[in-house]
C-alpha positions in Angstrom: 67.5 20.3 92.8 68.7 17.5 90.6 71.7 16.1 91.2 74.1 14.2 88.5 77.0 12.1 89.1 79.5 9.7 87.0 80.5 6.4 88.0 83.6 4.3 87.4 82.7 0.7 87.3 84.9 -2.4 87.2 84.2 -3.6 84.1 86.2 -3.7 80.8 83.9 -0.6 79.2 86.3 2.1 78.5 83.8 4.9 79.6 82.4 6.3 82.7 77.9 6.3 83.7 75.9 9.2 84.6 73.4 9.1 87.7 70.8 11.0 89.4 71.7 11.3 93.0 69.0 12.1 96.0 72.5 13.5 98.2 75.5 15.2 97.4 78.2 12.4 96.7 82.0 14.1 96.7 84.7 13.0 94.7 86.3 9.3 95.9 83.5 7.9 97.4 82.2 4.6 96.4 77.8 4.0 95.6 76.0 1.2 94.4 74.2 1.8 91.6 71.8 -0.4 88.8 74.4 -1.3 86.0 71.9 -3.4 83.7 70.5 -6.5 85.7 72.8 -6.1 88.2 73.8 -4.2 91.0 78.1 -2.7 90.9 79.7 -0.7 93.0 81.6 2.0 91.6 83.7 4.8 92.1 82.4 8.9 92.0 84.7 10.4 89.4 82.7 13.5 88.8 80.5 14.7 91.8 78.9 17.6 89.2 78.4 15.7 86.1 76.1 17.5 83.6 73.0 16.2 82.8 72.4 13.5 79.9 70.9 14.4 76.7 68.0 11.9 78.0 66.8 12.0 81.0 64.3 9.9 80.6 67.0 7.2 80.6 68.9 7.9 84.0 69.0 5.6 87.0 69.3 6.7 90.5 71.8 5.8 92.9 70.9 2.8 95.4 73.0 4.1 98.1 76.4 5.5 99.4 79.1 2.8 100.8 81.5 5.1 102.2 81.5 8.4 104.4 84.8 9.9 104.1 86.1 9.7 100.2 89.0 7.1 99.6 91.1 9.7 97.1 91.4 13.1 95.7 91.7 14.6 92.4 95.3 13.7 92.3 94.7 10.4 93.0 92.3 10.3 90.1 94.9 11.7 87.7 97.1 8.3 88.5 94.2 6.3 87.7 93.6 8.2 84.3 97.3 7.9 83.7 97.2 4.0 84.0 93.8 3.6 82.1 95.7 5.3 79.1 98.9 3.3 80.0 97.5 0.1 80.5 94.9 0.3 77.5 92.0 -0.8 80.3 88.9 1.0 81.7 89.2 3.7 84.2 87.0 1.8 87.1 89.4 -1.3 86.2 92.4 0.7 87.3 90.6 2.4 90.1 89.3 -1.4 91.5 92.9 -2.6 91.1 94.2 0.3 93.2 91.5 0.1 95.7 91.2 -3.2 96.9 88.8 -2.8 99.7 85.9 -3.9 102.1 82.2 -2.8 102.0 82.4 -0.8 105.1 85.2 0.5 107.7 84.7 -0.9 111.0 87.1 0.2 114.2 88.7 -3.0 115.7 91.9 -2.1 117.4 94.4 0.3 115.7 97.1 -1.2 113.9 100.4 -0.5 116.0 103.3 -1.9 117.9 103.8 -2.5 121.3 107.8 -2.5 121.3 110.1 0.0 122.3 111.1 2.7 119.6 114.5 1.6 118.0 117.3 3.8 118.8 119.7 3.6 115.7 122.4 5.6 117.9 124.9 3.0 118.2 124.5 1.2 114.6 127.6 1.3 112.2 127.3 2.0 108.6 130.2 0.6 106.3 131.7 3.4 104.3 129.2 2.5 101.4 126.5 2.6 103.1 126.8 5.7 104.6 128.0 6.9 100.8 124.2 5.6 99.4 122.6 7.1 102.3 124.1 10.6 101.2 123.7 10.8 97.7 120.4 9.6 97.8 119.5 12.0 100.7 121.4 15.1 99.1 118.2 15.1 96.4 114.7 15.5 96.7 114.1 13.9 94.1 115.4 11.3 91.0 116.2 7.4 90.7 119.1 5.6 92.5 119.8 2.2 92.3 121.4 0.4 95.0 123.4 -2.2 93.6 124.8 -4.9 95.9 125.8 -8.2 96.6 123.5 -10.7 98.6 123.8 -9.9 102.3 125.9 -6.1 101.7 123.1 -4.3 103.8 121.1 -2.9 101.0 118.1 -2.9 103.7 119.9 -0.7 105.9 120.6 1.9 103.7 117.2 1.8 103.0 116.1 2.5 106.1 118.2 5.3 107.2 117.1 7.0 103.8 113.9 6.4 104.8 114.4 8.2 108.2 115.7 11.1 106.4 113.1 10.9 104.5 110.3 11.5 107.7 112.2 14.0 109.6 111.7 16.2 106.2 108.3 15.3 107.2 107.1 13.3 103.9 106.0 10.0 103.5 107.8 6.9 101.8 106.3 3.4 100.4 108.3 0.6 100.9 107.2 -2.4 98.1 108.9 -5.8 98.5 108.3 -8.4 96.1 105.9 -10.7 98.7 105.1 -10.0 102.0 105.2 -13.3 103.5 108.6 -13.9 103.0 110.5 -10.8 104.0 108.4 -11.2 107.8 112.3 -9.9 108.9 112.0 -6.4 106.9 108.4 -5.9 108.2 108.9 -6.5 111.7 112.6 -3.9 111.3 110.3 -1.5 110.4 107.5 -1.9 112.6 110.3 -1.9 115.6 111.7 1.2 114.0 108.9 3.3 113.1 105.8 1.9 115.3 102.9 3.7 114.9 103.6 5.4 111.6 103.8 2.2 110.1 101.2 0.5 108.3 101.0 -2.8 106.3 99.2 -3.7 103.2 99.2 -7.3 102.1 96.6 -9.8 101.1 96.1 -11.9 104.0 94.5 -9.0 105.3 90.7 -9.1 105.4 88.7 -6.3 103.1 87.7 -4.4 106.5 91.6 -4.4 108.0 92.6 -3.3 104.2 90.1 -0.9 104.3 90.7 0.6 107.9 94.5 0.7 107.2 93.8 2.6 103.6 91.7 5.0 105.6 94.7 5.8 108.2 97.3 6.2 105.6 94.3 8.7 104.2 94.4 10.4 106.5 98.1 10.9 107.6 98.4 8.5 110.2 100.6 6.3 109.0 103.3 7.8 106.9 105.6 4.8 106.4 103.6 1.5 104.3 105.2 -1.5 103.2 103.8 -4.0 100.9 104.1 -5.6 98.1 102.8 -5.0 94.4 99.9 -3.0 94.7 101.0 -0.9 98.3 102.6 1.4 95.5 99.2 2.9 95.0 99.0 3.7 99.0 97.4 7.1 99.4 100.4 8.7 101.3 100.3 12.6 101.8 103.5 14.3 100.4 105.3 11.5 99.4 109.1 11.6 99.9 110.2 8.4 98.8 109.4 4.9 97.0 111.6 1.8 97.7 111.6 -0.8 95.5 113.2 -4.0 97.1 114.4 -6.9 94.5 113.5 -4.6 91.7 114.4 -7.8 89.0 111.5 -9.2 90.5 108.4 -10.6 88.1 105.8 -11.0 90.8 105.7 -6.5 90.2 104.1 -7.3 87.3 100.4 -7.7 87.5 98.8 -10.9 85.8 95.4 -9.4 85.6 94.1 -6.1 83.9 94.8 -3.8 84.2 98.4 -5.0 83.8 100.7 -2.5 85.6 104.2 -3.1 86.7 105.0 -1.6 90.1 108.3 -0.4 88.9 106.5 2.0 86.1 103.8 3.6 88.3 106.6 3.8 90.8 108.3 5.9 88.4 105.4 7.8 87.4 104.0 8.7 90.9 108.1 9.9 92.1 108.4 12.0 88.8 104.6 13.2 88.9 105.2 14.1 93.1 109.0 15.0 93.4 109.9 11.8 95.5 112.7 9.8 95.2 112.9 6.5 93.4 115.7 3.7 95.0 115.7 0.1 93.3 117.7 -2.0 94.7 118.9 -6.0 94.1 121.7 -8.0 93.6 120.5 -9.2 90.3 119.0 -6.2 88.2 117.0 -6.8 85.5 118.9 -6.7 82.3 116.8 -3.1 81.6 118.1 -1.3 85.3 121.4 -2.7 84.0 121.6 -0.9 80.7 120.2 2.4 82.1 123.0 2.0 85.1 125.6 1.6 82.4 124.3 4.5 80.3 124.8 6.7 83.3 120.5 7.1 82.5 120.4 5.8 86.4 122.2 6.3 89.4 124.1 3.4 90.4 124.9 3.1 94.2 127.1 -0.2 94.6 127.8 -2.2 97.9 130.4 -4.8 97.7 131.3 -6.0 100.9 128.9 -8.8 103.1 129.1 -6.7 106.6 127.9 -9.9 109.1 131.1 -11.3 108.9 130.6 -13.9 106.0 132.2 -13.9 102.6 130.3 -15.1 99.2 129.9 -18.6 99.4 132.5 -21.4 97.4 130.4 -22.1 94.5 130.4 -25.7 92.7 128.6 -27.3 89.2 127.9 -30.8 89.3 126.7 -32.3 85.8 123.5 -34.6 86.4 124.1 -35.7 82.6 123.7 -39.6 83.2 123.3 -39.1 87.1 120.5 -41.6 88.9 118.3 -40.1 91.1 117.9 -36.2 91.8 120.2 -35.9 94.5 124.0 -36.6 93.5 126.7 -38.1 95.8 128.9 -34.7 96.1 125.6 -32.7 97.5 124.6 -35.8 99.5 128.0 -36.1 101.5 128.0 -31.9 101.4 124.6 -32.1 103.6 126.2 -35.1 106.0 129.3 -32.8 106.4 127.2 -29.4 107.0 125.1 -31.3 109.6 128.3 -32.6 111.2 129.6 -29.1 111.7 125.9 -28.2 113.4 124.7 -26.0 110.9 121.6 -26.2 108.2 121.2 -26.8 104.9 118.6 -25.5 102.0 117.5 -27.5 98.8 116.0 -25.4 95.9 113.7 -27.2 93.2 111.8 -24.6 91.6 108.7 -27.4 90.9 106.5 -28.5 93.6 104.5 -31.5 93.4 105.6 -35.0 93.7 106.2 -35.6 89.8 106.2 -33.5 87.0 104.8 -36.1 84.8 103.4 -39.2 83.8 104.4 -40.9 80.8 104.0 -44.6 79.2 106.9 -46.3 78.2 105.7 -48.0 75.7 104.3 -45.5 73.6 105.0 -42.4 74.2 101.9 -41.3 76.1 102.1 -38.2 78.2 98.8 -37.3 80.6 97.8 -33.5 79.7 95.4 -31.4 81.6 91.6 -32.0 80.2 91.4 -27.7 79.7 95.5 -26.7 79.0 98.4 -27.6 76.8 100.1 -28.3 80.0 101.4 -31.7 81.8 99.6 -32.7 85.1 101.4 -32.4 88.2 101.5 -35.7 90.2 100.9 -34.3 94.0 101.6 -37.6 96.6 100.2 -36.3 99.5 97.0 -35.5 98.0 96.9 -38.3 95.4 95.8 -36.4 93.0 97.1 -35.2 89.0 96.5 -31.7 89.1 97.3 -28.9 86.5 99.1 -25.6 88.3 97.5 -23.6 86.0 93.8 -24.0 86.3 93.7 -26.8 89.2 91.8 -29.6 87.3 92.4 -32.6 89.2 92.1 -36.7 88.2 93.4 -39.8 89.7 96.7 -40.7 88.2 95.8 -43.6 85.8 97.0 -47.3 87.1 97.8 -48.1 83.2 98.2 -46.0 79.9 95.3 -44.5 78.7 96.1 -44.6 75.1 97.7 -48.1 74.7 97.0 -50.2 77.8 100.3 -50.8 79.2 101.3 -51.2 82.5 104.8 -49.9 81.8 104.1 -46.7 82.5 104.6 -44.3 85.7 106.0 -40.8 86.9 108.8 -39.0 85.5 110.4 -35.5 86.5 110.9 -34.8 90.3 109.0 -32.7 92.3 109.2 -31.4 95.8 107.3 -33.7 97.3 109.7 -36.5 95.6 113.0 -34.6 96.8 111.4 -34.4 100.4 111.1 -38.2 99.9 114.6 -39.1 99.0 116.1 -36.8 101.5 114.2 -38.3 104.2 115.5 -41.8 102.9 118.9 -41.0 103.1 119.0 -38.8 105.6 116.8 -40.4 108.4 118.5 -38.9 111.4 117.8 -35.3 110.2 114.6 -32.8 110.3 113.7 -32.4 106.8 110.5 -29.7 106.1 109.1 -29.1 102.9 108.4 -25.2 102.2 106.1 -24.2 98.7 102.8 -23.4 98.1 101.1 -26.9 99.3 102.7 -26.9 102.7 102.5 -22.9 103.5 98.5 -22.7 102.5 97.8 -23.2 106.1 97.6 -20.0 108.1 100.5 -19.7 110.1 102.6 -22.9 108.9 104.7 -20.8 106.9 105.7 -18.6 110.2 105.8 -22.2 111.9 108.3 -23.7 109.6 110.3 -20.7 109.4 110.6 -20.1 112.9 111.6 -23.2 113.5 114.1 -22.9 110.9 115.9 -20.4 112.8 115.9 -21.8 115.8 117.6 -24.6 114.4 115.1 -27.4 114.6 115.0 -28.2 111.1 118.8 -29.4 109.7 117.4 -29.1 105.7 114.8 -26.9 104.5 113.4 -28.1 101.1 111.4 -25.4 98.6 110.6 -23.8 95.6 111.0 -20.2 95.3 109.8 -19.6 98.3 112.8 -20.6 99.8 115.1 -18.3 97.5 113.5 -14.6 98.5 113.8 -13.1 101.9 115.3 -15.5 104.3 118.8 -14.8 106.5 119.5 -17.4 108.7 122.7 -17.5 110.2 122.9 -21.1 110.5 122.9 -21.6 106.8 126.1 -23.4 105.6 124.7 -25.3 102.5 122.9 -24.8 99.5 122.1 -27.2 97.1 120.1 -26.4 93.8 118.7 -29.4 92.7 117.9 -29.0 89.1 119.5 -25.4 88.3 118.4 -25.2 84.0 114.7 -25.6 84.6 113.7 -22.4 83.2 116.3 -22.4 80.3 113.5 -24.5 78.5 110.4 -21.8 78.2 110.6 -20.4 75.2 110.8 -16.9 76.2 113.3 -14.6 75.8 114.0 -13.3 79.3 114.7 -17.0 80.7 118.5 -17.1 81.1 118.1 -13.6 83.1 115.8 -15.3 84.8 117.9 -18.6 85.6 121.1 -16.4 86.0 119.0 -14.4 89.1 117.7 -17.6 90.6 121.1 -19.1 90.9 122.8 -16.2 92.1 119.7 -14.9 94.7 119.7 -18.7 96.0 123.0 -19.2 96.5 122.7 -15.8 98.3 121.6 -18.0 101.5 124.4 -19.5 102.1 127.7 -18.1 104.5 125.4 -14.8 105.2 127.3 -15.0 108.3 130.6 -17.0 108.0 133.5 -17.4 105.5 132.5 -20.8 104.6 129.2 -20.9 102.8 129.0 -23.3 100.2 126.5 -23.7 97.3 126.1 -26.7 95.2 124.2 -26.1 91.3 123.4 -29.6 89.9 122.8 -29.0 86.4 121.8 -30.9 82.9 123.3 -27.8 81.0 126.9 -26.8 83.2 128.3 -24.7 80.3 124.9 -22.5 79.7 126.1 -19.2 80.4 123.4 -18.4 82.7 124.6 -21.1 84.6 128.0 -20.6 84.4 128.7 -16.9 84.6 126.1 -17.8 88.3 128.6 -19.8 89.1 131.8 -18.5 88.6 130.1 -14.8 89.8 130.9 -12.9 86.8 128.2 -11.0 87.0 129.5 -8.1 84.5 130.1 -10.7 81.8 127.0 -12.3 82.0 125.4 -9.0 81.8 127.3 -7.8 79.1 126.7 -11.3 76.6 122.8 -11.1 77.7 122.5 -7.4 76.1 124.7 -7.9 73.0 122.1 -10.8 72.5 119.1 -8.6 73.2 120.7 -5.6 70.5 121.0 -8.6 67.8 117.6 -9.4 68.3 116.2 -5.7 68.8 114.6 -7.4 72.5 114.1 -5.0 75.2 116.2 -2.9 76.2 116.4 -2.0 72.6 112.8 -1.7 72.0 109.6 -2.2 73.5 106.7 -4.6 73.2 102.9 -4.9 73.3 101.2 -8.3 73.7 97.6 -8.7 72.7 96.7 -12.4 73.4 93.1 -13.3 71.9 91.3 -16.3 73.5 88.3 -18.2 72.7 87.0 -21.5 73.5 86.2 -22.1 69.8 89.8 -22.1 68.7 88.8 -21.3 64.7 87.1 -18.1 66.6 90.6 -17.2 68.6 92.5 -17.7 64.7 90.1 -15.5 62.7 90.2 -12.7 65.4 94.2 -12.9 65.9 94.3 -12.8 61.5 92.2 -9.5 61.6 93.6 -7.8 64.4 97.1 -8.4 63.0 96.0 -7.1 59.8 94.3 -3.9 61.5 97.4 -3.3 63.8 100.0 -3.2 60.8 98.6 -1.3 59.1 98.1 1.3 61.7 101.5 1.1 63.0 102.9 1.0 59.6 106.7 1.0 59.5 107.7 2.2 63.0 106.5 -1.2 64.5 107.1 -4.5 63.9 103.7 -7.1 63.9 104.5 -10.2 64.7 102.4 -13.0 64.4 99.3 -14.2 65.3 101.0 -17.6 66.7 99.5 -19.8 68.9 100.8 -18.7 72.8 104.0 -21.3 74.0 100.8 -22.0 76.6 98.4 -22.7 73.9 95.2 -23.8 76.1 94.7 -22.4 79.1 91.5 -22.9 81.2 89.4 -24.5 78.3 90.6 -21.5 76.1 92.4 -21.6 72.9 95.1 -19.0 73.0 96.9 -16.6 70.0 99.1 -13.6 70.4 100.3 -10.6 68.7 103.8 -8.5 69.8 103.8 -5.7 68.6 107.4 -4.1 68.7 109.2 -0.8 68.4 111.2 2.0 69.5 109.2 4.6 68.8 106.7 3.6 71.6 104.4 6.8 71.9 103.1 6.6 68.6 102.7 2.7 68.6 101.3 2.8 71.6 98.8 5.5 70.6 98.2 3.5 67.3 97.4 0.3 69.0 95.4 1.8 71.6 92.8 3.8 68.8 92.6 -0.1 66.7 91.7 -2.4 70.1 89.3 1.1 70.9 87.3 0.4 67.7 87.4 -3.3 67.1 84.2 -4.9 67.9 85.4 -7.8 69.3 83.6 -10.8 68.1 81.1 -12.9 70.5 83.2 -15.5 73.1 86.0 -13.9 71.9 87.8 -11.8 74.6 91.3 -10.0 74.2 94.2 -9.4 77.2 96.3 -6.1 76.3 100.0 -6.4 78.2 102.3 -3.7 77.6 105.6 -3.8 78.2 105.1 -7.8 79.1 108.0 -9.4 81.5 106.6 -13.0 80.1 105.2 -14.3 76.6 104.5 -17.5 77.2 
C-alpha cells in the first residue's frame, strides 16, 4: 500500500510537498527528501496526505531523521498561526522553532548536582508577596510587574513560578540573552534541579536537540532561555515570564520575524497560562496598555538589598577634550579610594568610529554598506559591524592625498586606552563582543568582576543587562545621546531605557550609588527625564508625541524592505509594490513611501522600504498578505516582510 506524506521545507515557498513514503512517517517527525537538485530536510505536517493528481511526478522519501516526533498537532497549529502572522512559509516558521541537530545522541543528562533550595526562611517585602498573589489567584491573563532596578522583580517571579509547578503545569522563563543573566540561570537551576532545562545558542545542535526531546517528553517542566525558548514544547503550560520585556533582542532579525512578546501572548491565551512582563523601563506600548487598565500593572518600588537609587549627575561634553571628563575621572579615583568598583558604558565598540580627512572632507565607507568602518586597534583592521568587510586603515586620504587625516569618534577599545593612561594603578577589562567571543572569557571577566579583581569594567551593552554586583559604586556613561541620532522613531525610548537600566548598576546594595551621564545633548528629554528619574513624565511626553504622529501605540505598522544588488531593480519593485499595496488597502491604511532604508546598502544590496500603517490591522494585514502572495517578484530581487517592526532603519 502506497503511502503519501507532505513536507514542510525551509524555504521561502508559501506551500507544503507531497511524497511517496516506503514506512509510516507520524506527524512531527523530520525526513530527508529530493527538493529539486538538492537534498532538504523537512518537517511531516500531514502523515495521510492524499495522493497527487500525478503520480507520475512524486518523489520518494530518502530517509527518516528522527524516531520519536518533535511536536503534536497543537504544536502545528502555533506554527500555522505564525506562518499567517508573520506573512512567511510554514517550514520557515517550523525551522525557526525547531532549531535542532541531525540526530539525538545520550551524553550525560542535563541536571544539577546542588542541594534543592529551601525557600523557608526567605522574606518577601509586602509587594512582593502582593504580585505573587494576584498573579497566582488566576489561572490565567497578563500581569506586568513593574519595578525599579534592583526591587526583586526576579523573586516574585520565582515564587510564582513555584506556584505554578505544585499546580503541576509547566512555565517558560525567556530573558533577553542568556549569557548575561548567568545569576538568574544558576537561581533556578539551584531551585528547581532536575526539572530545569536550558535552551541557548552556545549549545551544540545534539545538546539542543536532547534537551528539546526531555522537555518533550515531560522531563523538564521549568526552561529558561532567551528569544526563541518561547517555542519550548512544554506539556500543560502554566505560565510564561518575560524578563526585560522593553527588550529589542525579542524581536527576530530573520524570517520569519516574530517577536517573543506576541507568540508569548498567543501561546498563554491559546493554552490558559499566565503571561508576567516585567522591567523597569517598559516599552512605551506595555505602558499605554498599563495606563488603560488593558494590563495588569504589579508595581515594586522599594530596592530590598539595602541600597537606595543612585545620585544621578549630567555633565555637558559640549567643547569637552577627550571622552573622559574631569568630574567622572576624579568620581572613579574617589570610588576606588573607598574600595569599591566602577562601570563605564559606551554603547560602540571598536577603537574609532571613524576615519575622516581633514582636508576635505573624506569619510572611509564600507566597500558593500552605506555605513562608516569601524577602526578596531587590537586587530588593525577597518571593519564594517554590519557585514564584516575588513581593509587596512589608509596611511593618507584616499580621495585627496593628504596626510591630515586620522580617526574620529571613540570606541571601546579607545576608552579602555585612556582609562588605562590615567588610571595606571587600577585593573581596567574591556567587556563587548570582541573581548567575550572567546569561550569562557565572558564568565572569566565577570567572575573576576565580582570578586573584586577588576576596579573598572568597560562595555557596551553588554555591560547594561543582567549584572548585580555589590561592589558597584560608580557608573559613568560615556557618551549618553548616541542613539538620539538614528532616524527612527522609537530612539529616545530607547536612550531613555539605556540610561535608566545602566545606571541601574550602581548602589544595588548601598545608599551611595552614583551614576555619571556625559552627554552632547543634557536637555534632550530622554536624557533628562533619565536623569532626574521622572519616569511618568517622560512616559507621558513620549506618547502625546506618538498620538500627534499616529506611531504605535496608536496604530500599527508593516515594513516590506525590497533589496537588490542592481539598485534601478530595488526602485522599480518598491514603485510597483507601493502602487499594488494602496490600492489594496485603500483608505484604512496609510502607504508610505518607497524611500531608500536610513541603512541604504547593506551587504552589497541596495535597500527601499514601504510602511504600511493603520489601525484597522486585520484587514491591512489580510490585504497586504493576498498582494506580496501574488506578486511575482522580479529576478535578484528579494523582499523582507516585518510586521509590527521595533526598528526601521
Amino acid at each position: 500500500m502506497k503511502r503519501y506524506v507532505s513536507l514542510a521545507f525551509n524555504v521561502p515557498v508559501p506551500k507544503t510537498f507531497t511524497y511517496e513514503s516506503e514506512e509510516e512517517l507520524p506527524l512531527g517527525v523530520r525526513a530527508i527528501a529530493p527538493f529539486g537538485r538538492r537534498s532538504l530536510s523537512g518537517f511531516v505536517v500531514d502523515p495521510e496526505a492524499s495522493p497527487p493528481e500525478h503520480l507520475d511526478r512524486v518523489k520518494s522519501i530518502t530517509r527518516r531523521i528522527d524516531e520519536a516526533p518533535l511536536f503534536d498537532g497543537a504544536y502545528l497549529e502555533l506554527a500555522e498561526w505564525m506562518s499567517r502572522m508573520y506573512m512567511a512559509s510554514l517550514g520557515e516558521c517550523l525551522s525557526a522553532m525547531i532549531s535542532l541537530g541531525r540526530t539525538e545522541k545520550e551524553p550525560a543528562a542535563f541536571g544539577v548536582d546542588e542541594p534543592a533550595f529551601d525557600d523557608h526562611d526567605l522574606r518577601l517585602s509586602a509587594e512582593q508577596e502582593q504580585a505573587v498573589e494576584q498573579i497566582s489567584a488566576k489561572r490565567g491573563g497578563f500581569s506586568y510587574l513593574y519595578g525599579i532596578t534592583g526591587s526583586g522583580k526576579t523573586e516574585v517571579f520565582l515564587q510564582v513560578a513555584k506556584r505554578v509547578l505544585e499546580e503541576g503545569r509547566s512555565i517558560i522563563y525567556l530573558v533577553p540573552e542568556i549569557a548575561l543573566t548567568r545569576q538568574v540561570v544558576d537561581t533556578i537551576r539551584r531551585r528547581f534541579g532536575e526539572s530545569a532545562a536550558v535552551l541557548h545558542s552556545r549549545l551544540t545542535p545534539s545538546q539542543r536537540l536532547r534537551e528539546w526531546m526531555r522537555i518533550r517528553r515531560g522531563e523538564a517542566s521549568f526552561v529558561i532561555g532567551a528569544r526563541s525558548a518561547v517555542f519550548a514544547p512544554v506539556s500543560e503550560l502554566g505560565l510564561i515570564i518575560l524578563d526585560e520585556e522593553h527588550e529589542s533582542s525579542y524581536k527576530s532579525g530573520s524570517t520569519p520575524r516574530y517577536h517573543a512578546r506576541q507568540v508569548a501572548m498567543h501561546r498563554c491565551s491559546s493554552e490558559q497560562a499566565r503571561l508576567v512582563m516585567g522591567s523597569a523601563t517598559p516599552s512605551v506600548e506595555a505602558w499605554h496598555l498599563m495606563n488603560e487598565g488593558r494590563l495588569e500593572r504589579l508595581s515594586l518600588t522599594q530596592r530590598l538589598s539595602g541600597g537606595s537609587m543612585p545620585h544621578m549627575e549630567v555633565v555637558s561634553l559640549t567643547g569637552a577634550e577627550g571622552p573622559l571628563s574631569e568630574p567622572l575621572v576624579q568620581a572613579v579615583r574617589e570610588t576606588h579610594r573607598a574600595g569599591r568598583q566602577s562601570i563605564l558604558f559606551l554603547n560602540r565598540r571598536g577603537f574609532a568610529a571613524f576615519y575622516q580627512c581633514r582636508s576635505c572632507g573624506f569619510v572611509l565607507r564600507c566597500r558593500h554598506c552605506s555605513v562608516t568602518l569601524t577602526y578596531h586597534k587590537v586587530k588593525g583592521k577597518m571593519i564594517c559591524h554590519y557585514c564584516g568587510y575588513k581593509t587596512d586603515p589608509p596611511q593618507a586620504c584616499p580621495e585627496c592625498g593628504s596626510l591630515d587625516s586620522g580617526f574620529a569618534g571613540h570606541g571601546t577599545e579607545r576608552i579602555e586606552e585612556d582609562v588605562d593612561a590615567r588610571f595606571p594603578d587600577l585593573t581596567v577589562r574591556r567587556l563587548d563582543t570582541d573581548s567575550a567571543r572567546k569561550k569562557g572569557s565572558l564568565e572569566a571577566i565577570l567572575d573576576a568582576f565580582r570578586r573584586g579583581e577588576i576596579h573598572v569594567l568597560l562595555g557596551t551593552q553588554m555591560v547594561a543587562k543582567g549584572l548585580n554586583f555589590p561592589g558597584v559604586k560608580l557608573v559613568g556613561i560615556i557618551q549618553a545621546d548616541t542613539g538620539l541620532m538614528l532616524p527612527d522613531f522609537r530612539a529616545a525610548e530607547r536612550t531613555f531605557s539605556l540610561i535608566t537600566q545602566v545606571a541601574g548598576r550602581a548602589g544595588r546594595y548601598s545608599p551611595d550609588g552614583r551614576v555619571i551621564v556625559q552627554t552632547f545633548q543634557p536637555f534632550n528629554p530622554a536624557v533628562r527625564y533619565a536623569v532626574q528619574g521622572e519616569v511618568e513624565s517622560f512616559y507621558r511626553e513620549e506618547i502625546e508625541m506618538r498620538r500627534g504622529l499616529a506611531f504605535p501605540p496608536f496604530s500599527r505598522l508593516l515594513r516590506v524592505v525590497v533589496r537588490s544588488r542592481e539598485r534601478a531593480a530595488a526602485e522599480r519593485a518598491a514603485a510597483e509594490l507601493a502602487g499594488k499595496l494602496s490600492h489594496a488597502a485603500g483608505e484604512e491604511a496609510e502607504v508610505m513611501g518607497p524611500s531608500e532604508c536610513a541603512l541604504a546598502v547593506i551587504a552589497g544590496n541596495h535597500r527601499r522600504q514601504l510602511l504600511i500603517r493603520t489601525d484597522v490591522f486585520r484587514r491591512t494585514h489580510a490585504a497586504v498578505a493576498r498582494v506580496l502572495a501574488a506578486y511575482r517578484t522580479p529576478s535578484r530581487v528579494y523582499l523582507e516582510v516585518d510586521v509590527d517592526p521595533v526598528s526601521v532603519l
